[in-house]
C-alpha positions in Angstrom: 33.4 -21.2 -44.6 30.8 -19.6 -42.5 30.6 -20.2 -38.3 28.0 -20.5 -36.2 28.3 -20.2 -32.6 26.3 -21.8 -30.5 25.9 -20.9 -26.5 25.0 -22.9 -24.0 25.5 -23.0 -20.1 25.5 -26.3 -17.8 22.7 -25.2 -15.4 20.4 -28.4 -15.4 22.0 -30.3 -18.4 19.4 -29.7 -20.7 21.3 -26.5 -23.0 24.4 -28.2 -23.0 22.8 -31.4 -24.5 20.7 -29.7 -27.1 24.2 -27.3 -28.3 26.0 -31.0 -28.9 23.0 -32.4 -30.2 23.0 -29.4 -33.1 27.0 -29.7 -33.3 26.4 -33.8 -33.8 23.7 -33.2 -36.4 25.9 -30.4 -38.7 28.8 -32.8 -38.5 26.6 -36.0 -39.5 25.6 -34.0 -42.1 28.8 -32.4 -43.4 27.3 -28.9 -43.2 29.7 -26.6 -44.6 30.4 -24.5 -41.3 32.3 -23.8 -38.9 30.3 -24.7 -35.8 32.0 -23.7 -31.9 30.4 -24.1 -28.6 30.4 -21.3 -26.5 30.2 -21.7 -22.4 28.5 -18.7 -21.7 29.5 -18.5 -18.3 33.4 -18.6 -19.6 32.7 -15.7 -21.3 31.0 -13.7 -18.8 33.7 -15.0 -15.7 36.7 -16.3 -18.0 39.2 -16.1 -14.7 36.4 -17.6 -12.6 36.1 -14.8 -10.0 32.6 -16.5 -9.1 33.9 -19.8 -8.3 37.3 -17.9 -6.1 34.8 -16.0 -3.8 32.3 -18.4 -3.0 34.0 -21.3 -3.6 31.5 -23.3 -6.1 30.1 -22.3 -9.5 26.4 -21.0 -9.4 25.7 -24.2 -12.0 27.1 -26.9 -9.7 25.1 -24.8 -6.6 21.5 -25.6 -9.4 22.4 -29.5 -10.2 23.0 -29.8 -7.1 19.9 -28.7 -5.6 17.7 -31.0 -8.4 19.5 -33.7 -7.7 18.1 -33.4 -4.0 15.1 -31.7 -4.9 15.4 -28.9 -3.3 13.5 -26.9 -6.7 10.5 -25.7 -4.1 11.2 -21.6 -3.9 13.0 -21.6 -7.5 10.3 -19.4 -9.0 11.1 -16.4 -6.7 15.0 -17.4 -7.1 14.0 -16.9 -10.8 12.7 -13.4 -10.3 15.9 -11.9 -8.5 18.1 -13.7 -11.0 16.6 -12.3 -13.7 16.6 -8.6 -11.4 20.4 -9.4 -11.6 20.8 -10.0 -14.9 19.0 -6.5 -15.6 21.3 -4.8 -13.5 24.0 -6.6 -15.2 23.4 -5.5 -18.1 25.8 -2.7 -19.2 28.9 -4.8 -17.7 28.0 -7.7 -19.8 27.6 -6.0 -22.6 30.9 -4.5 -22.2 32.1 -8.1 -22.5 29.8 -9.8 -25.0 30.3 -7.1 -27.4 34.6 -7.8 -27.7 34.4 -11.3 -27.8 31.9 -11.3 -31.2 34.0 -8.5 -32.5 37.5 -10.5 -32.0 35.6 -13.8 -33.2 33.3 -12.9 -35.7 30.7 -15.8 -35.9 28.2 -16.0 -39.0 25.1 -16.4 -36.8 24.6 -16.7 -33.0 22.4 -19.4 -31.9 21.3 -19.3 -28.4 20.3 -22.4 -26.4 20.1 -20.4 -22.8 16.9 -18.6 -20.9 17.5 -15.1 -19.0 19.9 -13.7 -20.7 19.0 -13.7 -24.4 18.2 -9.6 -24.3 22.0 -9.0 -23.7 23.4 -12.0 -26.1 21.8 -10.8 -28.9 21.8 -7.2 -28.2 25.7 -7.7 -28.2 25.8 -9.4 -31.0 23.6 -6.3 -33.0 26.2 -3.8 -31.9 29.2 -5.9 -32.3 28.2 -7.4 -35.7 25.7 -5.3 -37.3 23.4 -7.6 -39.4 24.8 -11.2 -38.0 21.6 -12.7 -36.9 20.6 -14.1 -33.9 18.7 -17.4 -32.9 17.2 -18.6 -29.7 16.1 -22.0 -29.6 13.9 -22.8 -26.9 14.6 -25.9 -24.6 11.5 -25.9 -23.1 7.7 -26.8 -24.2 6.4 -23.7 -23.1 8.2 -19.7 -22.3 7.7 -18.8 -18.2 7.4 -14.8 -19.6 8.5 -12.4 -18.9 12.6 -12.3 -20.1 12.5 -16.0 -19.7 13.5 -17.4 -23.2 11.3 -14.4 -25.5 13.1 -10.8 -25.6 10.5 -9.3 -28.4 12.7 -5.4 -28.1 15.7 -7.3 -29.8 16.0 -9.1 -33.1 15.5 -12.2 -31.7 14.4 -15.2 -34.3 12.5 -17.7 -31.8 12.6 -21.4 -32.8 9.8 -22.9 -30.6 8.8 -26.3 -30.5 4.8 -26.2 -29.4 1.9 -24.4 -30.5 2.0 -23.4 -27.0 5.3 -21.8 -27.3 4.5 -20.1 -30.4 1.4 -18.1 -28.8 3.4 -17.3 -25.7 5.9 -15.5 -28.4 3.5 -14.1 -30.5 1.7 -12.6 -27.8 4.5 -10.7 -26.2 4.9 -9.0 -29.6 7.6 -11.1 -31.9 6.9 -10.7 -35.1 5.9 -13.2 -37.5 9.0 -13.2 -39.4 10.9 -14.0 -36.6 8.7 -16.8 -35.0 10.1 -20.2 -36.2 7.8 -23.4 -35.9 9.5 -26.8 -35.2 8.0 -30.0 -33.7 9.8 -30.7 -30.6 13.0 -30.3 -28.8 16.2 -31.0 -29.7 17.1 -34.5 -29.5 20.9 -36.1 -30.3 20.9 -38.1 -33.4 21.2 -41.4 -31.8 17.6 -41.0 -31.1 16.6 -40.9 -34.6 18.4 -44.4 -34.9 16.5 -47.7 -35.4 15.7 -49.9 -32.4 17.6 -53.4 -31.8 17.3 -55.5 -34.1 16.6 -58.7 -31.6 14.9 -56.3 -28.4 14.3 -59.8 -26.3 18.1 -60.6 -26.7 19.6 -57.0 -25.8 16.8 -57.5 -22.9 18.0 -60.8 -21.5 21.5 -59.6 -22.2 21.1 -57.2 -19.9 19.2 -59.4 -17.0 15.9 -58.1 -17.9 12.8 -60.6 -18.2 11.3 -60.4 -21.7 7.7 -61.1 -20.8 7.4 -58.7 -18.3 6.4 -54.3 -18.6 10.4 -52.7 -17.8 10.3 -49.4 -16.4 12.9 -46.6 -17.0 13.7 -44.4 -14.2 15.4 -41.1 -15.1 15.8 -37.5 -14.1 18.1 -35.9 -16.1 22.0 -36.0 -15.9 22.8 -35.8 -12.4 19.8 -38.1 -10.8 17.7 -37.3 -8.1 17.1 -38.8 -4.7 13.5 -39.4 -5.3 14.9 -42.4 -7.7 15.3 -44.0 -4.4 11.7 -43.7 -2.9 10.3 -44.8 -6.4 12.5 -48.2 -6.6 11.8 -48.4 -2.6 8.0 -48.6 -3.8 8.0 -50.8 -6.7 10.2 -53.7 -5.7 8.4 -56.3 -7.6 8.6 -54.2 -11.0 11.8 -54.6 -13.2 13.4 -51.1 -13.7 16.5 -49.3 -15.3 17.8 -46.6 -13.3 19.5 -43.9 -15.1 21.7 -42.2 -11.9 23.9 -39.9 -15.1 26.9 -38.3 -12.8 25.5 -39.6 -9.4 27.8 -41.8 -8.6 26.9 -41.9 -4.8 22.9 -42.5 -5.7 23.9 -45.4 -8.0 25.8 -47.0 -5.6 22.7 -46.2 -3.1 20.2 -48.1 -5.7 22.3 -51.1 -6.7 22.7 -51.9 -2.3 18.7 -51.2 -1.9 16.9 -55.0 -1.8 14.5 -55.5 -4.7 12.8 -59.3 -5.6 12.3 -58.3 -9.2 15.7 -57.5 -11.5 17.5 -54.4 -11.3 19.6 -52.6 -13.5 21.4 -49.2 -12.3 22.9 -47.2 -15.0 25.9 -44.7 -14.3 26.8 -42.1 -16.6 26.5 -43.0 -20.4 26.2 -41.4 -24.2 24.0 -44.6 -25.1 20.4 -43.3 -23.3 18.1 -44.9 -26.5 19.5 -48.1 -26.2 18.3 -48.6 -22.7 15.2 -46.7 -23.2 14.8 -49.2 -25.9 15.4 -52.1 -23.3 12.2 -50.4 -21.2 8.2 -50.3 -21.9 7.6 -46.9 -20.0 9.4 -44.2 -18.5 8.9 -42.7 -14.8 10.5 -39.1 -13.9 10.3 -35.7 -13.8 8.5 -33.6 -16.2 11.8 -32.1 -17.9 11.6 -31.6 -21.6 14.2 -33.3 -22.2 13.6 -36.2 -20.7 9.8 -36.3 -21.6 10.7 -36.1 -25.1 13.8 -38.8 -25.3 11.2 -41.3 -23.7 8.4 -40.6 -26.2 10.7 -40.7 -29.4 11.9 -43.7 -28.4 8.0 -45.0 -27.7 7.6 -44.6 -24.2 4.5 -43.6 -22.4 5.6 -41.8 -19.3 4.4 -41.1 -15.7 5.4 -38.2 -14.3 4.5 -35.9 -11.4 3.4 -32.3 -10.8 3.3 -30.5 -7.6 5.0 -27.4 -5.5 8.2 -29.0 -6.2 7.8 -28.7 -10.3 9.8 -25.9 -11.8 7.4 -23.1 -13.2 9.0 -23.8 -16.7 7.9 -27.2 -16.1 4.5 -26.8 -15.4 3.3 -27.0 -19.1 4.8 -30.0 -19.8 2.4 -32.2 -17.8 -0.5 -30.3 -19.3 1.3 -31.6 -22.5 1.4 -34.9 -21.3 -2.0 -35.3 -20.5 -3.8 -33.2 -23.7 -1.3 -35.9 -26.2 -2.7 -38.7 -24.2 1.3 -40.0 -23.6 0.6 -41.0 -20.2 0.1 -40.2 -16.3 0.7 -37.7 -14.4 0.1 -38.2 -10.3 0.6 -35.3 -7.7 3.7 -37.0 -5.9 5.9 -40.3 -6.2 4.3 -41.8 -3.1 1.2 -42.5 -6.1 3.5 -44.6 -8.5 2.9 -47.9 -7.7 -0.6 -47.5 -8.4 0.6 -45.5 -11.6 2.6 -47.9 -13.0 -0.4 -51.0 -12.2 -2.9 -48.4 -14.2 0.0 -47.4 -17.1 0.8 -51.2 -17.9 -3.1 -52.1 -18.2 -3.1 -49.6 -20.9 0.1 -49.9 -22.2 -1.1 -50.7 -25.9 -3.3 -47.8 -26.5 -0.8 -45.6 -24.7 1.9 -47.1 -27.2 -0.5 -46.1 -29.9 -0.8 -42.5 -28.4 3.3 -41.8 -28.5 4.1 -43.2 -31.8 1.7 -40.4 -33.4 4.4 -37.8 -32.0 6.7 -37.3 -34.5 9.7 -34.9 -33.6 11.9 -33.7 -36.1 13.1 -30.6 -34.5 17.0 -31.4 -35.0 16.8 -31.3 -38.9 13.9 -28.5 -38.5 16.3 -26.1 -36.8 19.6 -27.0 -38.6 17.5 -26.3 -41.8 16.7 -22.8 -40.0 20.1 -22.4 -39.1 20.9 -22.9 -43.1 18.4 -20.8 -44.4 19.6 -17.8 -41.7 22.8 -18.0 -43.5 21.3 -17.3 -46.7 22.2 -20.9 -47.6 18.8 -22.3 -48.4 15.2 -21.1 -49.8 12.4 -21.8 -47.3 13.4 -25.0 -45.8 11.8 -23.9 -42.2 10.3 -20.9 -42.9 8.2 -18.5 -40.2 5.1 -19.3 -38.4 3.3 -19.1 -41.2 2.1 -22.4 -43.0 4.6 -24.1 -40.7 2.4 -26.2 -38.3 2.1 -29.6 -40.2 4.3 -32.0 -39.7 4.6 -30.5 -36.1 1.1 -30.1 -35.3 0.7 -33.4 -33.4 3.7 -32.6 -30.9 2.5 -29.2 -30.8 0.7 -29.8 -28.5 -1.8 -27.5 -26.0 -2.4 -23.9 -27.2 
Protein backbone atom coordinates (compact mmCIF):
# COMPACT_ATOMS: atom_id res chain seq x y z
CA UNK A 1 0.00 0.00 0.00
CA UNK A 2 1.35 3.22 -1.02
CA UNK A 3 1.07 6.70 1.47
CA UNK A 4 0.61 9.92 0.64
CA UNK A 5 1.27 12.61 3.08
CA UNK A 6 -0.39 15.48 3.09
CA UNK A 7 0.72 18.89 4.99
CA UNK A 8 -1.19 21.42 6.15
CA UNK A 9 -0.77 24.22 8.84
CA UNK A 10 -3.86 25.94 10.88
CA UNK A 11 -2.99 29.57 9.88
CA UNK A 12 -6.46 30.86 8.71
CA UNK A 13 -8.36 27.47 8.47
CA UNK A 14 -8.39 27.20 4.98
CA UNK A 15 -5.18 24.30 4.50
CA UNK A 16 -6.37 22.37 7.24
CA UNK A 17 -9.86 22.16 5.66
CA UNK A 18 -8.84 21.37 2.18
CA UNK A 19 -6.03 18.36 3.72
CA UNK A 20 -9.43 16.70 5.40
CA UNK A 21 -11.37 17.45 2.53
CA UNK A 22 -8.72 15.20 0.31
CA UNK A 23 -8.39 12.60 3.31
CA UNK A 24 -12.51 12.42 3.32
CA UNK A 25 -12.60 12.06 -0.46
CA UNK A 26 -9.70 8.97 -0.57
CA UNK A 27 -11.59 7.29 2.19
CA UNK A 28 -15.17 7.74 0.48
CA UNK A 29 -13.60 6.37 -2.27
CA UNK A 30 -11.66 3.46 -0.83
CA UNK A 31 -8.41 4.55 -2.47
CA UNK A 32 -5.92 2.07 -1.93
CA UNK A 33 -3.39 4.36 0.22
CA UNK A 34 -2.26 5.06 3.08
CA UNK A 35 -3.16 8.76 3.47
CA UNK A 36 -1.56 10.81 6.98
CA UNK A 37 -1.88 14.39 7.80
CA UNK A 38 1.10 16.21 8.55
CA UNK A 39 0.99 19.49 10.92
CA UNK A 40 3.79 21.27 9.44
CA UNK A 41 4.45 23.25 12.24
CA UNK A 42 4.86 19.93 14.53
CA UNK A 43 7.36 19.05 12.43
CA UNK A 44 9.37 22.18 12.22
CA UNK A 45 8.76 22.90 16.48
CA UNK A 46 7.75 19.27 17.64
CA UNK A 47 8.67 20.40 21.52
CA UNK A 48 6.87 23.72 20.89
CA UNK A 49 9.83 25.99 21.65
CA UNK A 50 7.75 28.77 19.78
CA UNK A 51 4.73 28.61 21.90
CA UNK A 52 7.38 28.35 25.51
CA UNK A 53 9.04 31.68 24.61
CA UNK A 54 6.31 33.83 23.57
CA UNK A 55 3.75 32.23 25.03
CA UNK A 56 1.11 31.67 21.95
CA UNK A 57 1.52 29.92 18.67
CA UNK A 58 2.24 32.24 15.63
CA UNK A 59 -1.22 30.46 14.06
CA UNK A 60 -3.45 31.41 17.01
CA UNK A 61 -1.47 35.12 16.95
CA UNK A 62 -3.06 35.06 12.58
CA UNK A 63 -6.75 33.75 13.57
CA UNK A 64 -6.73 35.86 15.91
CA UNK A 65 -5.95 39.02 14.24
CA UNK A 66 -8.85 37.97 11.26
CA UNK A 67 -11.14 37.42 13.62
CA UNK A 68 -10.73 41.21 14.67
CA UNK A 69 -9.64 42.37 11.49
CA UNK A 70 -6.69 43.51 12.10
CA UNK A 71 -5.32 42.03 8.27
CA UNK A 72 -4.40 45.98 7.27
CA UNK A 73 -0.26 45.78 7.12
CA UNK A 74 -0.30 41.77 6.44
CA UNK A 75 1.26 42.30 3.03
CA UNK A 76 4.60 43.76 4.45
CA UNK A 77 4.23 41.00 7.42
CA UNK A 78 4.23 38.74 4.36
CA UNK A 79 7.43 39.94 3.01
CA UNK A 80 9.57 39.57 6.31
CA UNK A 81 8.00 36.17 6.86
CA UNK A 82 8.83 34.96 3.81
CA UNK A 83 12.72 36.91 4.50
CA UNK A 84 12.50 34.43 7.51
CA UNK A 85 11.63 31.49 5.90
CA UNK A 86 14.76 32.08 3.46
CA UNK A 87 17.06 32.46 6.27
CA UNK A 88 15.51 29.38 7.61
CA UNK A 89 16.23 27.48 5.19
CA UNK A 90 19.24 25.23 5.99
CA UNK A 91 17.86 24.43 9.65
CA UNK A 92 14.65 23.32 8.27
CA UNK A 93 15.97 21.35 5.87
CA UNK A 94 18.00 19.75 8.46
CA UNK A 95 14.66 18.66 9.90
CA UNK A 96 12.38 18.01 6.94
CA UNK A 97 14.96 15.87 5.33
CA UNK A 98 14.92 13.00 8.58
CA UNK A 99 11.36 13.02 9.07
CA UNK A 100 10.74 11.77 5.08
CA UNK A 101 13.62 9.51 5.42
CA UNK A 102 12.35 7.78 8.79
CA UNK A 103 8.63 7.94 7.20
CA UNK A 104 8.92 7.37 3.76
CA UNK A 105 5.68 8.66 2.09
CA UNK A 106 4.76 7.72 -1.66
CA UNK A 107 4.07 11.30 -2.64
CA UNK A 108 4.12 14.62 -0.69
CA UNK A 109 1.21 16.77 -1.24
CA UNK A 110 1.41 20.20 -0.08
CA UNK A 111 -1.64 22.36 0.91
CA UNK A 112 0.59 25.34 2.57
CA UNK A 113 2.03 28.89 0.90
CA UNK A 114 5.83 30.07 1.85
CA UNK A 115 7.35 27.34 2.50
CA UNK A 116 6.93 24.94 -0.52
CA UNK A 117 10.80 25.61 -1.81
CA UNK A 118 12.03 23.79 1.41
CA UNK A 119 9.17 20.97 1.67
CA UNK A 120 9.84 19.74 -1.46
CA UNK A 121 13.40 20.37 -1.74
CA UNK A 122 13.53 17.97 1.37
CA UNK A 123 11.57 15.68 0.04
CA UNK A 124 14.15 15.52 -3.33
CA UNK A 125 17.07 14.90 -1.14
CA UNK A 126 15.47 12.69 1.31
CA UNK A 127 13.49 10.55 -1.23
CA UNK A 128 15.07 10.80 -4.51
CA UNK A 129 12.26 10.51 -7.10
CA UNK A 130 9.07 10.71 -4.59
CA UNK A 131 7.20 13.43 -6.12
CA UNK A 132 5.89 16.42 -4.82
CA UNK A 133 2.48 18.29 -5.16
CA UNK A 134 1.33 21.65 -4.16
CA UNK A 135 -2.15 22.35 -4.30
CA UNK A 136 -3.04 25.83 -4.27
CA UNK A 137 -5.79 27.15 -1.78
CA UNK A 138 -6.15 30.25 -3.30
CA UNK A 139 -7.73 31.64 -6.76
CA UNK A 140 -4.86 33.36 -7.65
CA UNK A 141 -0.53 33.04 -6.54
CA UNK A 142 0.67 36.58 -4.67
CA UNK A 143 4.43 35.75 -6.48
CA UNK A 144 6.98 35.72 -5.63
CA UNK A 145 7.61 32.28 -3.14
CA UNK A 146 4.04 32.50 -2.30
CA UNK A 147 2.50 29.16 -3.40
CA UNK A 148 4.91 28.73 -7.02
CA UNK A 149 8.73 27.62 -6.35
CA UNK A 150 9.51 27.05 -10.33
CA UNK A 151 13.67 26.02 -9.08
CA UNK A 152 12.20 22.84 -7.42
CA UNK A 153 10.16 19.92 -8.89
CA UNK A 154 7.12 21.26 -7.87
CA UNK A 155 3.73 19.83 -9.75
CA UNK A 156 1.23 22.90 -9.26
CA UNK A 157 -2.47 21.93 -9.11
CA UNK A 158 -4.23 25.35 -9.73
CA UNK A 159 -7.63 25.91 -9.82
CA UNK A 160 -8.13 29.25 -12.20
CA UNK A 161 -6.94 30.13 -15.50
CA UNK A 162 -5.63 32.93 -13.56
CA UNK A 163 -3.54 30.67 -11.41
CA UNK A 164 -2.30 28.80 -14.20
CA UNK A 165 -0.66 31.95 -16.04
CA UNK A 166 0.77 33.30 -12.80
CA UNK A 167 2.66 29.69 -12.74
CA UNK A 168 3.48 29.47 -16.12
CA UNK A 169 4.94 32.77 -16.24
CA UNK A 170 7.40 32.30 -13.41
CA UNK A 171 8.80 29.48 -15.39
CA UNK A 172 6.97 26.00 -14.33
CA UNK A 173 6.99 23.86 -16.87
CA UNK A 174 4.10 22.42 -18.64
CA UNK A 175 4.45 19.04 -17.38
CA UNK A 176 4.16 20.10 -14.05
CA UNK A 177 1.25 22.70 -14.26
CA UNK A 178 -2.01 20.78 -13.31
CA UNK A 179 -5.45 22.33 -14.27
CA UNK A 180 -8.52 21.79 -11.93
CA UNK A 181 -11.77 23.79 -11.63
CA UNK A 182 -11.84 25.16 -8.25
CA UNK A 183 -10.79 24.64 -4.73
CA UNK A 184 -11.01 22.02 -2.72
CA UNK A 185 -14.33 21.54 -1.22
CA UNK A 186 -15.40 18.50 1.58
CA UNK A 187 -17.59 16.02 0.12
CA UNK A 188 -20.62 17.04 1.85
CA UNK A 189 -20.78 19.81 -0.61
CA UNK A 190 -21.11 17.65 -3.51
CA UNK A 191 -24.31 16.15 -1.66
CA UNK A 192 -27.96 16.79 -2.80
CA UNK A 193 -29.94 19.72 -1.23
CA UNK A 194 -33.03 18.90 1.28
CA UNK A 195 -35.36 17.19 0.03
CA UNK A 196 -38.35 19.53 1.50
CA UNK A 197 -35.99 23.22 1.70
CA UNK A 198 -39.35 25.10 3.17
CA UNK A 199 -39.54 22.51 5.96
CA UNK A 200 -35.66 22.41 7.07
CA UNK A 201 -36.37 26.34 6.65
CA UNK A 202 -39.30 26.68 9.12
CA UNK A 203 -37.63 24.06 11.17
CA UNK A 204 -35.08 26.20 11.76
CA UNK A 205 -37.32 29.55 12.47
CA UNK A 206 -36.69 30.87 9.05
CA UNK A 207 -39.62 32.45 6.90
CA UNK A 208 -40.03 30.57 3.66
CA UNK A 209 -41.15 33.50 1.50
CA UNK A 210 -38.64 35.70 2.31
CA UNK A 211 -34.50 36.13 0.58
CA UNK A 212 -32.25 34.43 3.85
CA UNK A 213 -28.83 35.73 4.04
CA UNK A 214 -25.73 33.72 5.16
CA UNK A 215 -23.19 35.51 7.15
CA UNK A 216 -19.77 33.83 7.29
CA UNK A 217 -16.04 34.43 7.51
CA UNK A 218 -14.33 31.52 7.81
CA UNK A 219 -13.77 29.31 11.00
CA UNK A 220 -13.13 31.66 13.72
CA UNK A 221 -15.78 34.68 12.72
CA UNK A 222 -15.07 38.15 12.60
CA UNK A 223 -16.27 41.14 14.47
CA UNK A 224 -17.47 42.79 11.33
CA UNK A 225 -20.44 40.02 11.58
CA UNK A 226 -21.61 42.34 14.16
CA UNK A 227 -21.78 45.71 12.20
CA UNK A 228 -23.40 43.80 9.20
CA UNK A 229 -26.39 42.17 11.38
CA UNK A 230 -26.37 45.75 13.29
CA UNK A 231 -27.26 47.09 9.62
CA UNK A 232 -29.73 44.77 8.37
CA UNK A 233 -32.14 44.13 11.13
CA UNK A 234 -35.16 43.68 9.04
CA UNK A 235 -33.33 40.87 6.84
CA UNK A 236 -33.39 37.22 8.09
CA UNK A 237 -29.74 35.92 8.43
CA UNK A 238 -27.68 32.78 9.51
CA UNK A 239 -24.63 33.71 11.27
CA UNK A 240 -21.88 31.25 10.96
CA UNK A 241 -19.57 32.52 14.32
CA UNK A 242 -17.23 28.67 13.69
CA UNK A 243 -14.98 28.80 17.13
CA UNK A 244 -16.15 32.27 18.33
CA UNK A 245 -17.90 31.52 20.99
CA UNK A 246 -17.78 35.08 22.55
CA UNK A 247 -19.06 36.71 19.02
CA UNK A 248 -21.99 34.21 18.96
CA UNK A 249 -23.06 34.90 22.16
CA UNK A 250 -22.52 38.83 21.13
CA UNK A 251 -25.02 38.22 17.96
CA UNK A 252 -27.78 36.08 19.50
CA UNK A 253 -28.10 39.32 22.57
CA UNK A 254 -28.02 42.06 19.57
CA UNK A 255 -31.93 43.20 18.97
CA UNK A 256 -33.11 42.29 15.38
CA UNK A 257 -37.21 42.48 14.23
CA UNK A 258 -36.64 39.96 11.54
CA UNK A 259 -35.50 36.06 12.64
CA UNK A 260 -32.14 35.26 13.57
CA UNK A 261 -30.28 32.28 13.66
CA UNK A 262 -26.55 32.24 15.17
CA UNK A 263 -24.51 29.18 14.31
CA UNK A 264 -21.51 28.02 16.59
CA UNK A 265 -19.05 25.72 15.46
CA UNK A 266 -20.37 22.86 13.08
CA UNK A 267 -19.12 20.08 10.28
CA UNK A 268 -22.72 20.61 8.66
CA UNK A 269 -21.86 24.21 6.69
CA UNK A 270 -24.07 23.05 3.21
CA UNK A 271 -26.99 22.33 5.06
CA UNK A 272 -27.31 25.88 6.38
CA UNK A 273 -26.05 27.38 3.25
CA UNK A 274 -28.77 25.41 1.79
CA UNK A 275 -31.33 27.04 4.38
CA UNK A 276 -29.99 30.70 2.78
CA UNK A 277 -30.60 32.59 -0.72
CA UNK A 278 -27.14 34.54 -0.70
CA UNK A 279 -24.05 34.68 1.09
CA UNK A 280 -22.34 37.95 2.73
CA UNK A 281 -18.51 37.82 3.83
CA UNK A 282 -15.11 38.07 3.13
CA UNK A 283 -13.64 37.34 -0.14
CA UNK A 284 -11.72 33.97 1.15
CA UNK A 285 -11.58 31.21 -1.34
CA UNK A 286 -12.89 29.06 0.68
CA UNK A 287 -15.72 30.60 1.67
CA UNK A 288 -16.56 32.19 -1.81
CA UNK A 289 -16.56 28.86 -3.32
CA UNK A 290 -18.71 26.74 -0.47
CA UNK A 291 -21.41 29.57 -1.10
CA UNK A 292 -21.44 29.30 -4.93
CA UNK A 293 -21.46 25.31 -4.98
CA UNK A 294 -24.04 25.32 -2.91
CA UNK A 295 -25.89 28.18 -5.33
CA UNK A 296 -25.28 31.24 -3.66
CA UNK A 297 -24.61 34.57 -5.13
CA UNK A 298 -22.39 36.46 -2.74
CA UNK A 299 -21.60 39.98 -1.68
CA UNK A 300 -18.42 40.59 -0.52
CA UNK A 301 -16.03 43.50 0.03
CA UNK A 302 -12.68 44.73 -1.10
CA UNK A 303 -10.59 47.43 0.42
CA UNK A 304 -7.05 48.14 2.43
CA UNK A 305 -8.22 45.58 4.87
CA UNK A 306 -8.33 42.54 1.98
CA UNK A 307 -5.40 40.23 2.15
CA UNK A 308 -3.22 40.63 -1.08
CA UNK A 309 -3.93 36.85 -1.81
CA UNK A 310 -7.43 37.93 -1.74
CA UNK A 311 -7.49 40.59 -4.00
CA UNK A 312 -8.16 38.37 -7.12
CA UNK A 313 -10.94 36.74 -5.83
CA UNK A 314 -13.38 39.78 -6.03
CA UNK A 315 -12.08 40.38 -9.57
CA UNK A 316 -13.33 36.70 -9.90
CA UNK A 317 -16.51 37.55 -8.50
CA UNK A 318 -17.32 40.20 -10.54
CA UNK A 319 -15.88 38.82 -14.27
CA UNK A 320 -18.28 35.26 -13.31
CA UNK A 321 -21.15 37.61 -12.72
CA UNK A 322 -21.69 35.67 -9.03
CA UNK A 323 -22.46 38.75 -7.28
CA UNK A 324 -21.42 42.14 -5.56
CA UNK A 325 -18.74 43.34 -4.39
CA UNK A 326 -18.91 46.95 -2.32
CA UNK A 327 -15.81 48.85 -0.88
CA UNK A 328 -16.77 48.39 2.91
CA UNK A 329 -19.66 46.66 5.04
CA UNK A 330 -21.12 50.08 5.95
CA UNK A 331 -22.55 49.55 1.86
CA UNK A 332 -24.51 46.21 2.64
CA UNK A 333 -27.75 47.06 3.20
CA UNK A 334 -27.97 48.68 0.00
CA UNK A 335 -26.18 45.49 -1.38
CA UNK A 336 -28.30 43.11 -0.17
CA UNK A 337 -31.71 45.43 -1.51
CA UNK A 338 -29.74 45.45 -5.06
CA UNK A 339 -28.58 41.44 -4.77
CA UNK A 340 -32.28 40.17 -3.96
CA UNK A 341 -33.86 42.29 -6.98
CA UNK A 342 -31.56 40.23 -9.03
CA UNK A 343 -31.52 37.21 -7.29
CA UNK A 344 -32.86 34.97 -10.29
CA UNK A 345 -30.33 35.93 -12.90
CA UNK A 346 -27.61 35.96 -10.29
CA UNK A 347 -28.93 32.20 -9.41
CA UNK A 348 -28.61 31.52 -13.07
CA UNK A 349 -24.94 33.00 -13.07
CA UNK A 350 -23.58 30.52 -10.07
CA UNK A 351 -25.20 27.33 -11.16
CA UNK A 352 -22.97 27.57 -14.46
CA UNK A 353 -19.81 27.17 -12.00
CA UNK A 354 -19.14 23.77 -11.83
CA UNK A 355 -16.24 22.76 -9.37
CA UNK A 356 -14.91 19.40 -9.38
CA UNK A 357 -11.60 20.10 -8.05
CA UNK A 358 -11.75 17.28 -5.10
CA UNK A 359 -12.05 14.33 -7.69
CA UNK A 360 -9.74 16.42 -10.23
CA UNK A 361 -6.90 16.44 -7.76
CA UNK A 362 -7.35 12.96 -6.05
CA UNK A 363 -7.30 11.67 -9.75
CA UNK A 364 -3.88 13.68 -9.95
CA UNK A 365 -2.79 12.35 -6.85
CA UNK A 366 -3.52 8.67 -8.52
CA UNK A 367 -1.95 9.19 -11.61
CA UNK A 368 1.41 10.75 -9.61
CA UNK A 369 1.59 7.34 -8.13
CA UNK A 370 1.74 5.69 -11.42
CA UNK A 371 -1.80 4.37 -10.59
CA UNK A 372 -3.76 5.75 -13.44
CA UNK A 373 -3.23 6.86 -17.26
CA UNK A 374 -4.16 10.51 -17.87
CA UNK A 375 -7.02 11.02 -15.62
CA UNK A 376 -5.92 14.83 -14.87
CA UNK A 377 -3.19 15.33 -16.98
CA UNK A 378 -1.01 18.79 -17.46
CA UNK A 379 -2.07 22.11 -18.66
CA UNK A 380 -2.42 20.98 -21.83
CA UNK A 381 -6.05 20.11 -23.20
CA UNK A 382 -7.10 20.47 -19.59
CA UNK A 383 -9.28 23.64 -19.47
CA UNK A 384 -12.85 22.22 -20.26
CA UNK A 385 -14.83 21.20 -17.74
CA UNK A 386 -13.00 23.95 -15.68
CA UNK A 387 -13.07 26.75 -17.97
CA UNK A 388 -16.21 28.37 -16.50
CA UNK A 389 -14.69 28.55 -12.90
CA UNK A 390 -11.58 29.42 -14.32
CA UNK A 391 -12.18 32.39 -14.30
CA UNK A 392 -10.13 35.86 -15.14
CA UNK A 393 -6.84 35.38 -16.98
Amino acid sequence: MKTVDLVYFDAGGGHRAAAHALEAVMREQQRPWNVRLVHLREVLDPQGHFRKVMGFDPEDFYNQRLARGWTIGLAQELKLLQGLIRMGHGPMLRLLQPHWARTEPDLVVSLVPNFNRVLCESVARALPGVPYLTVMTDLADHPPHFWVEPTVPQHLACGTAHALAQARAQGVPAARLHAVSGMLLRPGFYAAPPADRVAARAAAGLDADRPVGVVMFGGHGSKAMLSIARRLPDTPLILMCGHNAALAQRLRDQPARAPRVVVGFTRDVPHWLDLADFFIGKPGPGSLSEAVQRGLPVITVRNAFTMPQERFNTDWVRAQGLGLVIERFGQVAGAVEALTARLPALRAAVQQVENRALFEVTDLVAHLLGEADGAVGSVDGLLGAGAVSSGVV
